[in-house]
N, C-alpha and C positions, 0 to 999 in steps of 0.2 A: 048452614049452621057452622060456626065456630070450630066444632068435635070435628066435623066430616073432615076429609082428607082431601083436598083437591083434586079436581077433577083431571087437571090437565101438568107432569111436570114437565120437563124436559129427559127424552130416552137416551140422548146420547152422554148425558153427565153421570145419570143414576143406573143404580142396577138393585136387583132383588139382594140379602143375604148379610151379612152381617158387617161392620163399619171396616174390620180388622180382612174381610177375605182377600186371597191374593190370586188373582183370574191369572189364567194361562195363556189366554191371546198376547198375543204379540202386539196387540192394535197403541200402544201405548198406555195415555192414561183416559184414551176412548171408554167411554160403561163402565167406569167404575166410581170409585168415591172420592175423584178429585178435584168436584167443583165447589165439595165440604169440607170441614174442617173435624173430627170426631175426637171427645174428650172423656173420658172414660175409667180406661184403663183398664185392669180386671176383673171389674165387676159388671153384674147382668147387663144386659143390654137397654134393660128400660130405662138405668141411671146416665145413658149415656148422650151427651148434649153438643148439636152440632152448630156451628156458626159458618157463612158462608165467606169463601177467600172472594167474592166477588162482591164486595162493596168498597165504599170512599174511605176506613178506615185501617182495611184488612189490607194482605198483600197483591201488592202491584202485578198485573200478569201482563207484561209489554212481550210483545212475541217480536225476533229478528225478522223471519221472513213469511209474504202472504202465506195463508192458507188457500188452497186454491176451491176456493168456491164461487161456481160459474154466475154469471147474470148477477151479481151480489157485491156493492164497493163495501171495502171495510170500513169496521165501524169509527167513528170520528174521532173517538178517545185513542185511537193506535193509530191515526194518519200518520204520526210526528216517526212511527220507528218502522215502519212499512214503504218498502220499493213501489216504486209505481210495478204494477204488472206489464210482463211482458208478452206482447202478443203472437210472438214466436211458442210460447212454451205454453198452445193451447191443447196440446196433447195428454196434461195432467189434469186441465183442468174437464176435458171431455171424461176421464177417466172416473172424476170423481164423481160428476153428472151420471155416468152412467151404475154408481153404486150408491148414490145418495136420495136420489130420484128415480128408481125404479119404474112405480108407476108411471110417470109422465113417458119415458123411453120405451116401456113396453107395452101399452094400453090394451090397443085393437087386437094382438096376437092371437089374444082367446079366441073369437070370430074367427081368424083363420084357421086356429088349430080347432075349432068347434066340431068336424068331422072325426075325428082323429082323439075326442078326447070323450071320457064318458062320465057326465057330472051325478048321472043316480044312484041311489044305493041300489045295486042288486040283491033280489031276493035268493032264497035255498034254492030255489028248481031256475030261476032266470037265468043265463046266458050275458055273458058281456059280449057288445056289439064285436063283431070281426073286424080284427084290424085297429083297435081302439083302447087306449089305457083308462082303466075307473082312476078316476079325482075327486070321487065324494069325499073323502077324508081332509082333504085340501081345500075343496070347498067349504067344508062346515067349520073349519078352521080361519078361515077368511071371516066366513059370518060371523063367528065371537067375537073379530078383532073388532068390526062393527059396531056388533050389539053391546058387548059388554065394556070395551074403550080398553084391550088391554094392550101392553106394550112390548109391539112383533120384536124387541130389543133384548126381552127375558122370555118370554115364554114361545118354544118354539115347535115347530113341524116337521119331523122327517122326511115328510114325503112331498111338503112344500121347498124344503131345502135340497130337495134330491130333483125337484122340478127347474129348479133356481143353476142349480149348479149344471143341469145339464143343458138350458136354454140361453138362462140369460144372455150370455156371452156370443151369441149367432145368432140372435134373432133383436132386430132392433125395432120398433113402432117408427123412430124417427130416424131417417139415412143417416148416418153417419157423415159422408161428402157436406148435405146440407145443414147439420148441428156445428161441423167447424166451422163452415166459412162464416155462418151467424156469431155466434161465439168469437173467432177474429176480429168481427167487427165489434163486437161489445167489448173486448180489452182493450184496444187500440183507444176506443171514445174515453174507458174509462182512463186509459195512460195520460192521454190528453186532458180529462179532466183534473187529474191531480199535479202533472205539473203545470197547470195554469186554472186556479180554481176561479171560474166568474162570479161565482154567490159571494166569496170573503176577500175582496177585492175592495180597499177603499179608508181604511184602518177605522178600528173600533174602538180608538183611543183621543181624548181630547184635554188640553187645558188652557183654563179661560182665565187670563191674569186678571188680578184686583188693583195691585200694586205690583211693586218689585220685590216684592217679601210674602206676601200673599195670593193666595189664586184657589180655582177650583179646577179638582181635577174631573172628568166623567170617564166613565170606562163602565164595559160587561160584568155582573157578576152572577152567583148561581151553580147550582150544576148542569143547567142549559144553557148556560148563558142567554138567559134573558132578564135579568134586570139591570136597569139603568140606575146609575148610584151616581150622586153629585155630592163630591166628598170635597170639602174646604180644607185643604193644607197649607202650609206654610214654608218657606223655602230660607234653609239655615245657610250658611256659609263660615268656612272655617278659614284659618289661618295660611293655608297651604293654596287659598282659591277652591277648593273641591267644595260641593254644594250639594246638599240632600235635601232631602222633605221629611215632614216633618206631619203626620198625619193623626197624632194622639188628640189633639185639642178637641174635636169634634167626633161625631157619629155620620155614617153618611147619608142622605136622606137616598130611600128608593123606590124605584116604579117597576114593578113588574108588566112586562109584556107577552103577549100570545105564543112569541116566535123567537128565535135567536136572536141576539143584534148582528146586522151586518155591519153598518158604517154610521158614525158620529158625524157630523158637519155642525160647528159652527162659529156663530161670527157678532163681535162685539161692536155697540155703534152707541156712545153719549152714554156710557154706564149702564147698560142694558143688553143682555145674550140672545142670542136665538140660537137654539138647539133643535137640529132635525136628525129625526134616528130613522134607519131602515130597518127593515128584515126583506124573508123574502116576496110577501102580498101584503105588508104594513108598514104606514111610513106614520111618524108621529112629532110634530113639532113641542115644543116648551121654552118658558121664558122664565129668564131670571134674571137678578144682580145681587150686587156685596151686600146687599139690606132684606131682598126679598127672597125667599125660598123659592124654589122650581114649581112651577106652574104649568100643566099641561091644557094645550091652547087648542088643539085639532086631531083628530086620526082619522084617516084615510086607510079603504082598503084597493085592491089593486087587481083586476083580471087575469093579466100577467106580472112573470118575477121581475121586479125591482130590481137594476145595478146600479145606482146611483142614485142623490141625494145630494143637492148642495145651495145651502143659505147664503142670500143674496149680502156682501158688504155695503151695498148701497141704500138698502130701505129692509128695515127688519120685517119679519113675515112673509118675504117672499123666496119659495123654493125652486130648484129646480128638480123636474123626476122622471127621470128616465129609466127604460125599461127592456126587457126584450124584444117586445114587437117592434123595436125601433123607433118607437113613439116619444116625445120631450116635449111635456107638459111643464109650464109657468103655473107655479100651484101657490094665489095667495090666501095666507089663513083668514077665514070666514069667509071668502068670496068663490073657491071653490077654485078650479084647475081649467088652463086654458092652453091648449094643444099649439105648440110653436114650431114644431116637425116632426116629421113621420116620414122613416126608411124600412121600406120592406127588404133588401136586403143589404148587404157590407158596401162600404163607401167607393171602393176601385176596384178591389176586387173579390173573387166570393172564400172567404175565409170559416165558410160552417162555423161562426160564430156569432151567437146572440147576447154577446157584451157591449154594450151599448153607456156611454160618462158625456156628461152634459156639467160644465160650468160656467160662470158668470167673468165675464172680460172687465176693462177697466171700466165700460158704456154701461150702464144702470137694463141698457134695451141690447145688448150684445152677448150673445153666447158664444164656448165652445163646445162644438158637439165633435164627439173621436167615438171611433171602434178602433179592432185591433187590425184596420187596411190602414189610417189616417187620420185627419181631423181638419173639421171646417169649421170656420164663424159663420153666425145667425144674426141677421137683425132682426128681431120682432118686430120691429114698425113693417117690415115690406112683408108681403103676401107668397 
C-alpha cells in the first residue's frame, strides 16, 4: 500500500526522534538527519516536509577523500574527486570491516563459546549451568531484530552491548593475518583499476561531418549514460578565426540502451555512416546520412566484456569486436561474426591484463590487434 511505511531504509542515515535533535556521538553526521533536508520551523511535527540533499537537483556532496570501505570501489559519480586507494593504508580499512560487518567477522564464535554461554531462560528454583553466563536476554533480542525488521542503529541492548564491548575486539571468526593480505590484494587491483580503467577506454564521443558548416555530433546522454543521441549542429566561425557550434536548429534524435556507452566508432563512405556503439555485453550498429535519420541495423549480445569496437573505412557494415577473452571477431551486419583471432593470454608478456583493441589497417583484410605488452597485424585471408 501507498500509506505503509517502507519496509527497508537505510540505518546509517536515519535515526528515531525528531527532525531538530542534536545526538551526542561524536560519530559525525553518522544516524542522524543528514541525508534530509527538514522544513518546518516551529511548528508540530506533522507540518514538517522533508526533501532529500541526494538527488540531481539538490546539493552536490563531492567528498575529498575515500572513505574506506573494504571490498567496495566508489561510486562512479565521485571517481572524478577520489584518490586512487592506497594499499599501504589497509589498516583503516580492516578497522572499518571489523565495525561494519560484524557478523561476517564474528560468526562461528557462538559454537565456540557455546559451552560457556547459557542461551535459556532460567526458572525460580533452576540453577545456571557452572561456569557459564545466561544470554537469554540477548538472544531474544536478536530474535526481534529478525522477526520484526527493527533497526540494531536505534533500538538497543545492554547486555548485547556489554557482550560486544567485551568480545568483539579479541575474538575474530576471520584471522586477521589472512583478512589483510586479501584486502591488500583487493586495493592494489582496485589502485590499478582506476588509474587505468579497461571498461571506458576508447572515447564516447563522435562527429560525422556533412559539410564544412554542418555535421552530426553523437555523444552519451542520460543519468547512466545510456542513450545515444544524434544531434545535427552547425559550426559558426567568427572574425577572430575561433569557431563554435551551434546546436539550437534542431532536437536530437535518441536511442536508449540496456547499459552505459562505452565507445562510439564511426566511419563515413559516399554520404552514408556507420555507427558502432559498445557497452559492456552489448555492441549495436546504426546507419545514417544528411537526409536519413539513424536507423538501427543489428545488436549483438556478448559472453564476455567487450573493449573494443571499430567500423570498417573500407566496406560499411563491417566491424571489428574484440573482447576480454582475447578473442577478435569480423562481425558483418546481417551475416553474423566471424572469429579472426583468439589470445588466451598478453602478447610477450603476462601483464594481468584482459584489454584487448582490434582495428582496421589500410588493407580492407588487415588488422591491428594490441594489448597493453604490444601490437601485431592480422591478415584474415591466412589461417
Amino acid at each position: 500500500m501507498d500509506y505503509q511505511f517502507p519496509e527497508k531504509l537505510f540505518p546509517t542515515f536515519y535515526n528515531c526522534g525528531p527532525p531538530n535533535l542534536v545526538l551526542k556521538h561524536s560519530a559525525g553526521g553518522w544516524g542522524c538527519y543528514e541525508g534530509v533536508l527538514g522544513q518546518g520551523g516551529a511548528g508540530p511535527l506533522s507540518s514538517w516536509t522533508f526533501t532529500s540533499r541526494r538527488q540531481v537537483q539538490g546539493q552536490l556532496w563531492c567528498q575529498t577523500e575515500p572513505v574506506p570501505v573494504p571490498l567496495l570501489s566508489p561510486r562512479k559519480a565521485f571517481q572524478g574527486y577520489l584518490k586512487p586507494p592506497d594499499p599501504l593504508d589497509f589498516l583503516s580499512h580492516m578497522q572499518n570491516f571489523f565495525m561494519d560487518n560484524g557478523p561476517d567477522a564474528f560468526r562461528c564464535m557462538s559454537e565456540i563459546l557455546g559451552d560457556n554461554i547459557y542461551f535459556r531462560k532460567a526458572k525460580t528454583k533452576e540453577k545456571y549451568r557452572k561456569g557459564s553466563a545466561n544470554a537469554w536476554k540477548t538472544k531474544c533480542y536478536v530474535d526481534l531484530l529478525y522477526k520484526y525488521n527493527m533497526c540494531p542503529m536505534t533500538y538497543q541492548s545492554m547486555s548485547l552491548g556489554k557482550y560486544c564491548s567485551l568480545m568483539s575486539d579479541v575474538i575474530h571468526d576471520i584471522p586477521p593475518e589472512l583478512l589483510g593480505s586479501l584486502l591488500y590484494e583487493e586495493l592494489t587491483e582496485q589502485r590499478d583499476h582506476v588509474q587505468f580503467n579497461e571498461g571506458a577506454t576508447g572515447g564516447a564521443l563522435a562527429f560525422v561531418p556533412f559539410s564544412q558548416s554542418e555535421g552530426c555530433l553523437l555523444y552519451p546522454g542520460g543519468l547512466g549514460m545510456n542513450n545515444l543521441n544524434f544531434h545535427k549542429v552547425a559550426l559558426e566561425f567568427s572574425c577572430d578565426r575561433s569557431s563554435c557550434i551551434d546546436a539550437s536548429s534542431s532536437e536530437p534524435v535518441s536511442f536508449q540502451l540496456k547499459a552505459p556507452i562505452r565507445q562510439i566508432s564511426c566511419c563515413s563512405l559516399f554520404s552514408d555512416c556507420c555507427v558502432a556503439v559498445r557497452s559492456d555485453y552489448l555492441c549495436g550498429v546504426w546507419r545514417f546520412s544528411e537526409r536519413n535519420e539513424p536507423c538501427l541495423l543489428q545488436v549483438v549480445n556478448t559472453k564476455a566484456a567487450v573493449t573494443c569496437v571499430s567500423v570498417s573505412p573500407h566496406i560499411l557494415g563491417e566491424v571489428l569486436v574484440a573482447s576480454e577473452s582475447g578473442a577478435a571477431n569480423l562481425w558483418t551486419v546481417g551475416r553474423g561474426m566471424q572469429k579472426v583471432r583468439v589470445e588466451e593470454s598478453n602478447l610477450y608478456f603476462n601483464a594481468k591484463s584482459s584489454w584487448r583493441w582490434c582495428e582496421f589497417s589500410a588493407h580492407p583484410r588487415v588488422m591491428l590487434y594490441a594489448d597493453r605488452t604490444g601490437a601485431e597485424l592480422t591478415d584474415f585471408r591466412v589461417k
